[in-house]
MARKELUM-122226 format. One record per residue (C-alpha): residue in three letters; x, y, z. Coordinates in Angstrom, 3 decimals, decimal comma, always signed. Each point is the difference from the previous one (the first is absolute). Layout:
# residues N
residu ALA&east X&north Y&up Z $
...
END
This chain:
# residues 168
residu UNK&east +52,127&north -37,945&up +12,757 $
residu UNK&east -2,420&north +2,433&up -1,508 $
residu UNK&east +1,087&north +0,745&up -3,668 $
residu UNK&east +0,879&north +3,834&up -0,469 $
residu UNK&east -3,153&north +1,780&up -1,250 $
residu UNK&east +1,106&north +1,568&up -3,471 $
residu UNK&east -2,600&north +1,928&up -2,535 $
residu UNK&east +1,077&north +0,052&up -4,018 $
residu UNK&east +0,356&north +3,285&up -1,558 $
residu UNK&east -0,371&north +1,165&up -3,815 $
residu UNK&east +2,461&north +2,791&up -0,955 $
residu UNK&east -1,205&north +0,957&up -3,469 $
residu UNK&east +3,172&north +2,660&up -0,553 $
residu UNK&east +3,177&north +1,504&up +1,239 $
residu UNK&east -2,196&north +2,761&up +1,961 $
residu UNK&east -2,194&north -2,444&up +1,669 $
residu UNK&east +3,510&north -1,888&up +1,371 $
residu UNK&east +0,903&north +3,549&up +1,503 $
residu UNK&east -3,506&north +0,483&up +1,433 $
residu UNK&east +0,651&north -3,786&up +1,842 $
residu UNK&east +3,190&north +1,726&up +1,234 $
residu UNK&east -1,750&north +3,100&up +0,974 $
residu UNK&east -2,373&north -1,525&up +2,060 $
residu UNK&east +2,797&north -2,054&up +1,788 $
residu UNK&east +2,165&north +2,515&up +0,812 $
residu UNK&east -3,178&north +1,577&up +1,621 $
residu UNK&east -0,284&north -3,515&up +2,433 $
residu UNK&east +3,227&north -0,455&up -0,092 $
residu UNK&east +0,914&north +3,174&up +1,847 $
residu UNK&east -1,764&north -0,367&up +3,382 $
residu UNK&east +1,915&north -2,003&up +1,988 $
residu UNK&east -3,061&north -2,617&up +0,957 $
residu UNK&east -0,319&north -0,926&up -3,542 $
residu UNK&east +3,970&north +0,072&up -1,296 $
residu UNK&east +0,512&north -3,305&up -1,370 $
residu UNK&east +2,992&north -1,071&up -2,500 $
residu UNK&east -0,850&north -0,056&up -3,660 $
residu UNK&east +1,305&north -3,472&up -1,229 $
residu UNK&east -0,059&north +0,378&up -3,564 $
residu UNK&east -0,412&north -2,770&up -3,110 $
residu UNK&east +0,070&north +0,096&up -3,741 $
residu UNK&east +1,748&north -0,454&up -3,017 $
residu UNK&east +2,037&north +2,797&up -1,619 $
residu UNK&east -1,991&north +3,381&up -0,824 $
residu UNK&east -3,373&north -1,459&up +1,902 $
residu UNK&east -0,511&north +3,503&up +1,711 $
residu UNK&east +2,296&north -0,495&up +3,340 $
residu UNK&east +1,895&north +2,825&up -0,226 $
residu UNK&east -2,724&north +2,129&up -1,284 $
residu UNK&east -1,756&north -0,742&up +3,097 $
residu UNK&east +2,895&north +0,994&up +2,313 $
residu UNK&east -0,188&north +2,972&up -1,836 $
residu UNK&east -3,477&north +0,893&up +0,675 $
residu UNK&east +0,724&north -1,514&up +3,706 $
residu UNK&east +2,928&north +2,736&up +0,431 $
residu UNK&east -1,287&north +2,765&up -1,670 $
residu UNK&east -2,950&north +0,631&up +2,067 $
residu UNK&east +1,750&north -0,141&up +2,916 $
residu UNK&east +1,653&north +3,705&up +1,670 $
residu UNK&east +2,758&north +0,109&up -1,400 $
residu UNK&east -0,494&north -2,076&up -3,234 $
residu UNK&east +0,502&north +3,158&up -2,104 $
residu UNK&east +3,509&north -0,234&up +0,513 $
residu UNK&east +0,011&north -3,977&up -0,563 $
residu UNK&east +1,332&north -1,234&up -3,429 $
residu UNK&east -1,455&north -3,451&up -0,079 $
residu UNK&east +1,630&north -2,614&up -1,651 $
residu UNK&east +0,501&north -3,433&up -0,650 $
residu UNK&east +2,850&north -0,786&up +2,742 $
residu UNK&east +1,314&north -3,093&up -2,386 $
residu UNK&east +3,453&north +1,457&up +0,038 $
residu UNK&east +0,322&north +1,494&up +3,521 $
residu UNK&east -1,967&north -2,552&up +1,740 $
residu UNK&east -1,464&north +2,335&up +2,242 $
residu UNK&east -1,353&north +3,491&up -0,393 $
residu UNK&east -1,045&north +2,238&up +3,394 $
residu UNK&east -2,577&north +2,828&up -0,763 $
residu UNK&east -0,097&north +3,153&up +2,013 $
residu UNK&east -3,549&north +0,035&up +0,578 $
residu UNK&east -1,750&north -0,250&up +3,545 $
residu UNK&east -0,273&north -3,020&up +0,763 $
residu UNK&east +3,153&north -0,737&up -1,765 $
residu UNK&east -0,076&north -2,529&up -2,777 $
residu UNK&east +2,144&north -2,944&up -0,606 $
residu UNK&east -0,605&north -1,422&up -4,210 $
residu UNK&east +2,149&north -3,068&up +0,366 $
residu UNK&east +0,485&north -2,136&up -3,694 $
residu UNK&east +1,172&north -3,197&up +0,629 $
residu UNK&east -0,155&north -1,336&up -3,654 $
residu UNK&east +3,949&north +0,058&up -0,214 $
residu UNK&east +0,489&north -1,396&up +3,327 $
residu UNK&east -1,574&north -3,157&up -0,104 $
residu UNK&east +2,530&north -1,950&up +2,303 $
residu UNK&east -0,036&north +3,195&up +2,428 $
residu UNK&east +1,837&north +2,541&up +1,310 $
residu UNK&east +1,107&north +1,285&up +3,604 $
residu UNK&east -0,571&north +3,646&up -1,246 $
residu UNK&east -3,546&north -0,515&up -0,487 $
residu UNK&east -0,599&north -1,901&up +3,288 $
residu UNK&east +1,556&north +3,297&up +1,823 $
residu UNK&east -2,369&north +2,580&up -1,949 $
residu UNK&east -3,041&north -2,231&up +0,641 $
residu UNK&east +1,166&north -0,345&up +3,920 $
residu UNK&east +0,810&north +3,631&up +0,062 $
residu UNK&east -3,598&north +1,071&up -1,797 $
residu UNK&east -1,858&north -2,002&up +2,407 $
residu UNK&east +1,936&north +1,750&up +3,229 $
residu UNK&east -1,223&north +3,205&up -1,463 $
residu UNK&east -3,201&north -1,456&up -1,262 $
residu UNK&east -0,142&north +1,000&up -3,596 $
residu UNK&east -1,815&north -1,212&up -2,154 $
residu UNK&east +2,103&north -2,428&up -2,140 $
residu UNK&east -1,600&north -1,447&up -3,458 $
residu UNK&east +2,149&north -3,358&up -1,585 $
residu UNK&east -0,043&north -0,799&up -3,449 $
residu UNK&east +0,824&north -3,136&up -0,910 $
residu UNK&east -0,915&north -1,285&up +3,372 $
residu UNK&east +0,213&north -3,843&up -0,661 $
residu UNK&east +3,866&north +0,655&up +0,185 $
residu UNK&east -0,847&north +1,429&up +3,638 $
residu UNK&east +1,795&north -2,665&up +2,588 $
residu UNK&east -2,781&north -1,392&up +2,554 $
residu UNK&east +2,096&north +1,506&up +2,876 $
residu UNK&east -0,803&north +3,682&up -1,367 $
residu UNK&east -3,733&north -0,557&up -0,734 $
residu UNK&east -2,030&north +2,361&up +2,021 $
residu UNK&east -2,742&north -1,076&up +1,620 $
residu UNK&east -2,445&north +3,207&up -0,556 $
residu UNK&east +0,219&north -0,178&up -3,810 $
residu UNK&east -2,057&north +0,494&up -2,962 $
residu UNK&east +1,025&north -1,927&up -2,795 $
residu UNK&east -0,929&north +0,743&up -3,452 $
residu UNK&east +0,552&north -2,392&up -3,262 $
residu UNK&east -0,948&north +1,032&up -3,317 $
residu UNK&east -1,731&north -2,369&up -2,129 $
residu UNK&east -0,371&north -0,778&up -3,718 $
residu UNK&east -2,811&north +2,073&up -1,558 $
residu UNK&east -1,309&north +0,913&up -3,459 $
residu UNK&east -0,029&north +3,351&up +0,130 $
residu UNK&east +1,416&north +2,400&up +2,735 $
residu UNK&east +1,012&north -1,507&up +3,253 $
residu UNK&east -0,623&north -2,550&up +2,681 $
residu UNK&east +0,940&north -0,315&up +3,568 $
residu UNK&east -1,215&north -1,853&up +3,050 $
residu UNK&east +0,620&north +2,014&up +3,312 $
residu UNK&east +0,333&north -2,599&up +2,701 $
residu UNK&east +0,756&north +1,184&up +3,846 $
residu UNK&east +1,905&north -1,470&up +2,857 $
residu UNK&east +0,364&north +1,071&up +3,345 $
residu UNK&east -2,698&north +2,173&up +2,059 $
residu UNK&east +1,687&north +3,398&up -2,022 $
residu UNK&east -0,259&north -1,287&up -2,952 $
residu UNK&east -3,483&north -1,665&up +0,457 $
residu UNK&east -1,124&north +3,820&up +1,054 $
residu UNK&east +1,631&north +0,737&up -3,180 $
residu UNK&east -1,415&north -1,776&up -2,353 $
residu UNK&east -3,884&north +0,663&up +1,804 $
residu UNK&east +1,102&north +3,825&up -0,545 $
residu UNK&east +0,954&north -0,710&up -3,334 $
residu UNK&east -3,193&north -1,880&up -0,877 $
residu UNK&east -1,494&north +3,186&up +1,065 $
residu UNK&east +1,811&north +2,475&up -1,983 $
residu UNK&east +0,067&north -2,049&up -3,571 $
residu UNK&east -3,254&north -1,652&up -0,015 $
residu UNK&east +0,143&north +1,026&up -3,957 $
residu UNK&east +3,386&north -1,877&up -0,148 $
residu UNK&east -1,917&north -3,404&up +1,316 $
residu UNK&east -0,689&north -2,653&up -2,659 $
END
């Protein structure tokens, strides 16, 4: 099996983590390159922040108040395509809630991001995915972007595209 084609990013500050999420909630919103956001990295490594970016360029992000989900589990955003920010931190054993917002997301194909994906069971691992794990760095912040799936290979090509100052 082909190993998933991945590029490695360098995020200098907060507002270069938003721009990442900018430009996927650009890719992310046609339909031939929505692919699941599987996300990876310790506390306070910039997930969230990029959710944010993710949702609030999307219609409809104005009225989205991103934030960590750690305590609900799962937060829906009214923007077009909906979003689904799913923490999983707390859940590490898992939790039939989740499993029916993640089943329900994909039936109305929004786009869902997972933090703390490791703690994602096999069963609910999408196959068009993008998964993104942030790295130990000096300064700023790290992150390898690796794709799965023909979405999120289209992805991560348009993503190549629209952050070649990101690229390390």
């Amino acid at each position: 099996m082909d190993p998933s084609p991945s590029i490695l990013l360098s995020l200098p500050n907060e507002a270069a983590t938003l721009a990442l999420g900018r430009a996927l909630a650009r890719l992310l919103a046609d339909p031939g390159t929505r692919a699941a956001l599987l996300l990876r990295g310790g506390l306070g490594s910039g997930k969230t922040t990029l959710v944010r970016g993710l949702a609030e360029a999307l219609p409809g992000g104005e009225d989205a108040e991103v934030a960590s989900p750690s305590f609900n589990l799962v937060n829906i955003y009214p923007t077009r395509p909906e979003t689904c920010h799913v923490d999983l931190y707390r859940i590490a054993g898992g939790d039939p809630s989740v499993e029916e917002h993640l089943e329900a997301a994909a039936d109305q194909d929004a786009i869902v991001a997972v933090e703390w994906a490791e703690y994602l069971p096999r069963t609910l691992v999408p196959a068009d995915r993008l998964e993104i794990e942030w790295l130990p760095a000096e300064t700023g912040r790290r992150c390898r972007v690796s794709a799965c799936g023909p979405r999120g290979r289209a992805a991560l090509h348009g993503l190549v595209a629209a952050c070649p100052d990101l690229a390390v």
